[in-house]
C-alpha positions as CSV (number, residue, x, y, z in Angstrom):
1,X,115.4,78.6,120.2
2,X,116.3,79.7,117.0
3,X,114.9,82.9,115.1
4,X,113.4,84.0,111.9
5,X,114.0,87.9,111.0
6,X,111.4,89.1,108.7
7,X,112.1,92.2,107.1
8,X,109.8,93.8,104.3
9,X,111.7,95.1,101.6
10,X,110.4,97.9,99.8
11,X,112.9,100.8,97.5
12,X,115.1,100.2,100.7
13,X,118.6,100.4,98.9
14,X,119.3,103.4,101.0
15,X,118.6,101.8,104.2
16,X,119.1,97.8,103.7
17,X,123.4,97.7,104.2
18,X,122.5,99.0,107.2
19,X,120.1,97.3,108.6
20,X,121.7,94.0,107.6
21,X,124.6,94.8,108.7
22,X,123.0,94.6,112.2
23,X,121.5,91.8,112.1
24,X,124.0,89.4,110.3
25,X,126.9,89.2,113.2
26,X,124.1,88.5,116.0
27,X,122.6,85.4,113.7
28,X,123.2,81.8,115.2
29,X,123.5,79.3,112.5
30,X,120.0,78.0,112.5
31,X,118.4,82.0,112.5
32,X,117.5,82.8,109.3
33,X,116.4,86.6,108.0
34,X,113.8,86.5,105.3
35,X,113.4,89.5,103.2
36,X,110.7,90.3,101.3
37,X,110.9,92.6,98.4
38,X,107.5,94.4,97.6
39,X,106.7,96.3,95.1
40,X,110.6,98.4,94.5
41,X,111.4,100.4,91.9
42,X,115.2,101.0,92.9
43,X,117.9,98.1,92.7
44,X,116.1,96.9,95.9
45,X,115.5,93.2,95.1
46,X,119.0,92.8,93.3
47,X,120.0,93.5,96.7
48,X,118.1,91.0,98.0
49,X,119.1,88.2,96.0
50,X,122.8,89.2,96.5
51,X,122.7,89.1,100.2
52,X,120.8,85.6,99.8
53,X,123.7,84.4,97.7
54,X,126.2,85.0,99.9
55,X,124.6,83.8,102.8
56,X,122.4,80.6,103.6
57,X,120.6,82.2,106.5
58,X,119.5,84.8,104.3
59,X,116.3,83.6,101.7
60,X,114.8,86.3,99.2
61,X,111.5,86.7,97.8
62,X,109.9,88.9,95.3
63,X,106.4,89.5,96.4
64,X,105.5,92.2,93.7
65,X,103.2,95.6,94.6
66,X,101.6,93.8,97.4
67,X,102.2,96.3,100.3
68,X,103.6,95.5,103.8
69,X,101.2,93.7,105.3
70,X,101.1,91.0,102.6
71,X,105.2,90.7,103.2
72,X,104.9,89.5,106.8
73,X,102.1,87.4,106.5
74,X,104.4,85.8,103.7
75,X,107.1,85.9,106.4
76,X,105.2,84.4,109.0
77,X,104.0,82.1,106.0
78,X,107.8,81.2,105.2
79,X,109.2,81.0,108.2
80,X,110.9,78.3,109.9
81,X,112.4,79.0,113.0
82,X,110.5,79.0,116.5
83,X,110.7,82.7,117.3
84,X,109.4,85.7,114.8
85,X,110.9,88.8,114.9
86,X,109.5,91.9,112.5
87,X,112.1,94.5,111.0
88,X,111.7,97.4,109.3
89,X,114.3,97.5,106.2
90,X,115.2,101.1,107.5
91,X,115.4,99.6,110.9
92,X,118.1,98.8,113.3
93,X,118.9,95.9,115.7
94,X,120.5,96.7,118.9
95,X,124.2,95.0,119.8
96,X,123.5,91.2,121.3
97,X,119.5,92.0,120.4
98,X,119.1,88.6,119.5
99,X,121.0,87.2,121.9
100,X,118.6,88.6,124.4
101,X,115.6,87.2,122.7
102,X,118.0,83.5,122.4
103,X,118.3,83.8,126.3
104,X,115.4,84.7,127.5
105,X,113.2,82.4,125.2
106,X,115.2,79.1,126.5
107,X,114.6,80.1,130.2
108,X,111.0,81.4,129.9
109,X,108.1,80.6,128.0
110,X,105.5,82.8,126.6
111,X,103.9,83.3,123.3
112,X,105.1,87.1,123.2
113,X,108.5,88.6,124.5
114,X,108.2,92.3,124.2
115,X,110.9,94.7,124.3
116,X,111.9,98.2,124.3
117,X,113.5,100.7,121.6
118,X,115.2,103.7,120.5
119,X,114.5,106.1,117.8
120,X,117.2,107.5,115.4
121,X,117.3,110.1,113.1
122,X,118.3,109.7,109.3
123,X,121.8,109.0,109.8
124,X,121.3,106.2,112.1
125,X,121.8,108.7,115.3
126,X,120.1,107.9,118.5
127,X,118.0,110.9,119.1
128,X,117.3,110.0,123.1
129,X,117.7,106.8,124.7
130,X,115.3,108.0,127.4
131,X,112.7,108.9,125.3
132,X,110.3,106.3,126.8
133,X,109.5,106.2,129.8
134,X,109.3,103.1,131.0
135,X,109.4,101.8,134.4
136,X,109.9,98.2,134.3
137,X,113.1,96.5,135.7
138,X,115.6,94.1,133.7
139,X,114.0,91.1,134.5
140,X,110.9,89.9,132.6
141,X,107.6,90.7,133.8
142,X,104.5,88.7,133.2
143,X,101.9,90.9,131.9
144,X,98.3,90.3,132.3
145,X,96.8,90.0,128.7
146,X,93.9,92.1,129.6
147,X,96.0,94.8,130.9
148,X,97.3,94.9,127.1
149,X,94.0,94.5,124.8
150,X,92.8,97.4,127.5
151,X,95.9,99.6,126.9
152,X,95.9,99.1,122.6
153,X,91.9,100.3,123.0
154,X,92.0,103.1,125.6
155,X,95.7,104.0,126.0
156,X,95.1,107.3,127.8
157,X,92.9,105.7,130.2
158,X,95.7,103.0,131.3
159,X,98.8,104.6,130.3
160,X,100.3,104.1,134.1
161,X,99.4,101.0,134.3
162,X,100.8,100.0,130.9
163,X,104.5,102.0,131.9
164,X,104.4,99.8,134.9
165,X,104.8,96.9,132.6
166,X,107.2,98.5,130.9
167,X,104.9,99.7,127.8
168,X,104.7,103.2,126.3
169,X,102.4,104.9,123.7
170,X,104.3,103.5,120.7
171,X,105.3,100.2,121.9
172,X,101.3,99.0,123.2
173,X,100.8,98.8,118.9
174,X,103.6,98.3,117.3
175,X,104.8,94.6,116.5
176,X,108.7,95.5,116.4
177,X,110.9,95.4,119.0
178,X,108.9,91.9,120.0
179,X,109.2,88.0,119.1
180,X,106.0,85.5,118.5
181,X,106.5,82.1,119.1
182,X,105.3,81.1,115.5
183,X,103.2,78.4,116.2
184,X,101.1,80.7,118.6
185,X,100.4,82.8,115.1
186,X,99.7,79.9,112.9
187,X,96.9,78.0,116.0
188,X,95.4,81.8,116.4
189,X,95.8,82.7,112.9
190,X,97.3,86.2,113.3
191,X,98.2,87.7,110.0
192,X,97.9,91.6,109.2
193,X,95.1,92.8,107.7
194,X,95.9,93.5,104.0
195,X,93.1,95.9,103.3
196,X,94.7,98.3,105.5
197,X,97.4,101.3,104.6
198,X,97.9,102.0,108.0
199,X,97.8,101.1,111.8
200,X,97.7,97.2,110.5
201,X,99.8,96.8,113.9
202,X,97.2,98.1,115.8
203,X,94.6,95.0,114.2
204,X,97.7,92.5,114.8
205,X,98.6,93.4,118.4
206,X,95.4,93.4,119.3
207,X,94.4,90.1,118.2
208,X,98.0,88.5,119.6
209,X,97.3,90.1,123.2
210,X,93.8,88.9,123.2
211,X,94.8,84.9,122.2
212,X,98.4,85.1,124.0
213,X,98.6,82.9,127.3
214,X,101.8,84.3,128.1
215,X,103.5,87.8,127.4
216,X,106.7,88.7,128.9
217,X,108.1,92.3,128.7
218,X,112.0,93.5,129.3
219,X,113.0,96.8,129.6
220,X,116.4,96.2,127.0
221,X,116.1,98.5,124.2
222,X,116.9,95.9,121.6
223,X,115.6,98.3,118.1
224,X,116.8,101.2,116.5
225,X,113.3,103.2,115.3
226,X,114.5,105.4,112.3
227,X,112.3,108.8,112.1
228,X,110.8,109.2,108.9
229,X,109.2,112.2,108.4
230,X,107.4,111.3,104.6
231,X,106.1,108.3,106.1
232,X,102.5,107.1,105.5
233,X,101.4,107.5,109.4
234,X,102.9,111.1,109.6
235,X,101.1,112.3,106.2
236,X,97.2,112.3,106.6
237,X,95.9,111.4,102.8
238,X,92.1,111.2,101.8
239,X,92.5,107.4,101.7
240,X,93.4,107.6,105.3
241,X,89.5,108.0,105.9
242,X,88.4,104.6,104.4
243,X,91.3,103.1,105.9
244,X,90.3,104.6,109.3
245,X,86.4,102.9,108.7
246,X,87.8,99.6,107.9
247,X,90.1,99.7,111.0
248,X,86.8,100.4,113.2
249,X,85.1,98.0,111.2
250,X,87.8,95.0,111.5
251,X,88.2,95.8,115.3
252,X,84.8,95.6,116.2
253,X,84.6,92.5,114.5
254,X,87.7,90.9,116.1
255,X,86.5,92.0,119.2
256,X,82.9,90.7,119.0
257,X,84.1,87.4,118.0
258,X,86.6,86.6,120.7
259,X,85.5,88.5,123.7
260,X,82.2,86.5,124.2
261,X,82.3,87.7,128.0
262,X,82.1,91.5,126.7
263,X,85.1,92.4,129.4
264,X,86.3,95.0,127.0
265,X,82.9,96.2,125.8
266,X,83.8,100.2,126.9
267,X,87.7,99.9,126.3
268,X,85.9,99.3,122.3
269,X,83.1,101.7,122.5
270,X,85.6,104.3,123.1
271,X,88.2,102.8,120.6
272,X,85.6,103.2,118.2
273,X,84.3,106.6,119.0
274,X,88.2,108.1,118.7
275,X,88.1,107.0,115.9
276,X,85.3,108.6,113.8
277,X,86.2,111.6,115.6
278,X,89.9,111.3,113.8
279,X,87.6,111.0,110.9
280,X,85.6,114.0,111.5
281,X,88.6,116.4,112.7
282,X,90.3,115.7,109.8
283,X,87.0,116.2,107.1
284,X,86.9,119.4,108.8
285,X,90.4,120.3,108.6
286,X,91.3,119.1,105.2
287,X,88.3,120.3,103.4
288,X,88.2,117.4,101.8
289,X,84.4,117.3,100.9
290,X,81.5,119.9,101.3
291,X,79.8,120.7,104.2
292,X,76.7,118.4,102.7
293,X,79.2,115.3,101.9
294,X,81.0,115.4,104.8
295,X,78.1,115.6,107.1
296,X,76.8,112.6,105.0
297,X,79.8,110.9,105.1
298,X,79.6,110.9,109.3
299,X,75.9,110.0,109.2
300,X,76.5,107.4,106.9
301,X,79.0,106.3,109.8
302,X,76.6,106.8,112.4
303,X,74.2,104.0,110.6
304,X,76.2,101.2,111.7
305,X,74.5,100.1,114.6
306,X,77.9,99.2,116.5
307,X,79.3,102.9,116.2
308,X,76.1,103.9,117.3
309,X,76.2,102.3,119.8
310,X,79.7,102.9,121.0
311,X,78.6,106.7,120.9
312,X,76.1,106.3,123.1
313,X,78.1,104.2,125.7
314,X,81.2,106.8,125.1
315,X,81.5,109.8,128.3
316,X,82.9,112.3,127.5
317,X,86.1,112.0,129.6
318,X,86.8,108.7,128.0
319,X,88.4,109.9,124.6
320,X,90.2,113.1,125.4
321,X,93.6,112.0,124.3
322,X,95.3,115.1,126.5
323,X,94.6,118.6,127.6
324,X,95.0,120.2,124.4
325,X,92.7,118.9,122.6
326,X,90.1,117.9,125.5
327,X,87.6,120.7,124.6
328,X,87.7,119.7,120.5
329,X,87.1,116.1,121.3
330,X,84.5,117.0,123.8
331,X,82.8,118.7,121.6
332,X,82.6,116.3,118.4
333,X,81.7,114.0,120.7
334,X,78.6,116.6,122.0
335,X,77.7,116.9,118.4
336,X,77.5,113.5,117.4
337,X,75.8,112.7,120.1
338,X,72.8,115.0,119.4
339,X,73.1,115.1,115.5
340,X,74.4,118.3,115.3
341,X,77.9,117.7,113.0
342,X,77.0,120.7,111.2
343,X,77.7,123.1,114.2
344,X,81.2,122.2,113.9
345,X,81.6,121.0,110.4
346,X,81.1,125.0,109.4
């Protein structure tokens, strides 16, 4: 099986040497990386078209300000090997990474092979290599699709069961540190969601888990995760709220569509339900609007039938993500259940 590395490209002249430089001596001569320049405003895509020079496996496109999602569907668009990896340009590969992935794939078969990672700091450190806590043994386990769709929704409320399979809280959404048999994303189409900013993995894993047949996880820590601390997920911006609406929005609809036997109907009531009260916590925190916008904003919410909906179905032990925070959900949740957003909007 041979494998297509897509790596979005984007003001990554800092990082790409690096992350190339990882990759290239694990490449068999029918992988190919594809890199995806998007939008750069340093030397990035001069790079790009250097590296493709010098190399055959390497092929370079120039996408324009399209943002990430756009550059892997155009990678999953471009690409011609059987296996799909995704890579971060400020991203590392593990030593013999893809020659896990090479192995594995010719003795098993699955639509998904999910592995484990490590993070690293700016200077390519590892910070922990027991970070995650994972529980799984070296040799694959076959993971029940269900178990995974349940996990991305409701994490919290399946979090042992998804270590056992050898998942944590980053890896149940992230598509990194994973390979998709690419003709199991082209049959389902499974492309990320373009009109999102943020937590487009979420939309994508989601949607894989739900279609995929076969999913086999590995406890190898085959990716290097570089901390970024200006990155988009750990800087909360006013678009963040429209992009947290859409999420619910595309979710629902995914969800609706392909579980016609409504087995996950709670995991997405409460899926839903954490998520306007992200929305609300951080209206109230930010100050973004005034007290009569932002409890409009949440009513306005509320109209959708489907998030009324998921309200109603949601308990309150369902979306306390941990102790600390178990009496602030609670009580969102209490207020928006009676109407009363005001009481802790002021």
């Amino acid at each position: 099986m041979n494998i297509s590395v897509v790596i979005p490209v984007h003001n990554s002249v800092p990082f790409l040497d690096s992350c190339l430089s990882s990759v290239l001596p694990q490449l068999d001569a029918d992988d190919e990386v594809l890199l995806l320049e998007n939008g750069s405003t340093d030397a990035s895509w001069n790079l790009c078209k250097d590296y493709a020079e010098k190399d055959t496996r390497i092929h370079a496109f120039t996408l324009g300000p399209c943002g990430v999602s756009h550059a892997r569907n155009e990678g999953i668009r471009h690409a011609s090997c059987d296996l799909i990896m995704f890579l971060d340009s400020d991203d590392l590969l593990t030593d013999n990474a893809l020659s896990e992935a090479h192995s594995w794939s010719i003795l098993e078969h699955a639509d998904i092979f999910c592995f484990d990672f490590v993070n690293i700091d700016g200077n390519g450190t590892v910070l922990d290599e027991n970070i995650n806590d994972v529980t799984s043994t070296n040799t694959p386990v076959n993971v029940p699709s269900q178990v995974l769709v349940k996990s991305a929704l409701r994490f919290a409320h399946f979090e042992k069961k998804a270590k056992s399979f050898g998942f944590n809280h980053t890896t149940i959404w992230t598509c990194w540190a994973k390979f998709f048999r690419r003709d199991f994303l082209l049959k389902h189409e499974i492309l990320f969601p373009e009109d999102l900013i943020m937590s487009e993995d979420t939309y994508f894993m989601v949607h894989a888990y739900i279609n995929a047949k076969t999913i086999l996880s590995y406890s190898k820590k085959i990716y290097k995760y570089r901390i970024n601390e200006s990155s988009v997920s750990r800087n909360l911006q006013p678009s963040l709220l429209g992009n947290n609406s859409t999420l619910r929005k595309k979710i629902y609809t995914l969800i609706k569509e392909l579980d016609t036997d409504r087995i996950y109907k709670e995991e997405l009531a409460v899926f839903l339900t954490r998520k306007l009260i992200e929305e609300v916590l951080y209206i109230k925190e930010s100050r973004l609007f005034s007290l009569e916008d932002s409890v409009e904003y949440i009513h306005k919410s509320m109209r959708q039938r489907y998030m009324a909906n998921a309200i109603e179905l949601c308990g309150y032990t369902d979306i306390v993500p941990g102790k600390k925070n178990s009496i602030k959900y609670g009580y969102v949740l209490w207020c928006l259940k009676h109407g009363k957003e005001t009481l802790f909007l002021k």
